[in-house]
C-alpha positions in Angstrom: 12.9 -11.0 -16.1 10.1 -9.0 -14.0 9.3 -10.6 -10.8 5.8 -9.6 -11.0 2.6 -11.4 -10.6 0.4 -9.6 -12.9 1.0 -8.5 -16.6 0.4 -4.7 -17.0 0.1 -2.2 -20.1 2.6 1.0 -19.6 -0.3 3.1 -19.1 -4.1 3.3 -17.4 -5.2 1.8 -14.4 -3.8 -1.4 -12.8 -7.4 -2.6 -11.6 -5.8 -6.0 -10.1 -2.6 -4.3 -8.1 -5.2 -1.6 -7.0 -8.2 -4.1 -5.6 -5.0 -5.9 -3.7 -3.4 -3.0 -2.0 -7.5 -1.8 -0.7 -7.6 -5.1 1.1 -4.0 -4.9 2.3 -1.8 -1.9 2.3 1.6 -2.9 0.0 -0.2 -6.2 -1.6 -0.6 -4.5 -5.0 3.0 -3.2 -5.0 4.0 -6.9 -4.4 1.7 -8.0 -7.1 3.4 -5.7 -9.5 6.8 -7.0 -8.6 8.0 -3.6 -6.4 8.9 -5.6 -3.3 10.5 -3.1 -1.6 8.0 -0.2 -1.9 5.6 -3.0 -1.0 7.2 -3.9 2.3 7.7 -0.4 3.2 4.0 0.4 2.8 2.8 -2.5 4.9 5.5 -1.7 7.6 4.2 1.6 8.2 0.1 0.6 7.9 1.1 -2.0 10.8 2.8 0.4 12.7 0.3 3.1 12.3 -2.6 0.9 12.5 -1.1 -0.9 15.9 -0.1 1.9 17.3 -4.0 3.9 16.6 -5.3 0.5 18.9 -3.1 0.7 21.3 -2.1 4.0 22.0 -3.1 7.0 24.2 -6.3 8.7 22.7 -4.7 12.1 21.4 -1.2 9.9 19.7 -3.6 8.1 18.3 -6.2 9.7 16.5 -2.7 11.0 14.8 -1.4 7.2 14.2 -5.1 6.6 12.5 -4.4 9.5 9.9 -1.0 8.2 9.3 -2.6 4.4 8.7 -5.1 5.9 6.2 -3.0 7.9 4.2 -0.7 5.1 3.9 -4.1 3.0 2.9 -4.9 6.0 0.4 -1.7 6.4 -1.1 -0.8 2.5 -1.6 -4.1 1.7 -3.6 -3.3 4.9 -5.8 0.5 3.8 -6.1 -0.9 0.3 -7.0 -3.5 1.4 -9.5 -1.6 4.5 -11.5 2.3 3.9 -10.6 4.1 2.2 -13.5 7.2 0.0 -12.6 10.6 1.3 -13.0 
């Protein structure tokens, strides 16, 4: 039984996972059902994104990269990724 939220074909775009992981990093990969990839993904936005507010100017400009590639990749995980 598939713990995910959201019914999906095996191929094409996953519109609903990929609208969910643009307004939160690792939302769409929960919606899908892949908890821990999901998890992971909004770990390391927090930490990346925490640490680009709070951090010395040159570390992070860095961390900000890191938080939008993480952003990037998680909405194109959640959108073209298909479930193991």
């Amino acid at each position: 039984m598939s713990k995910a939220l959201v019914k999906t074909e095996s191929d094409g775009v996953h519109a609903v996972p990929a609208l969910a992981s643009a307004l939160l990093p690792g939302l769409g990969q929960l919606v899908k059902g892949d908890t821990d990839k999901g998890v992971g993904i909004l770990t390391v936005a927090v930490v990346a994104g925490s640490s680009y507010l709070y951090a010395l100017p040159i570390i992070g400009h860095f961390a900000g990269l890191i938080a939008a590639g993480t952003w990037l990749y998680a909405v194109a995980d959640a959108a073209f990724a298909k479930k193991k």
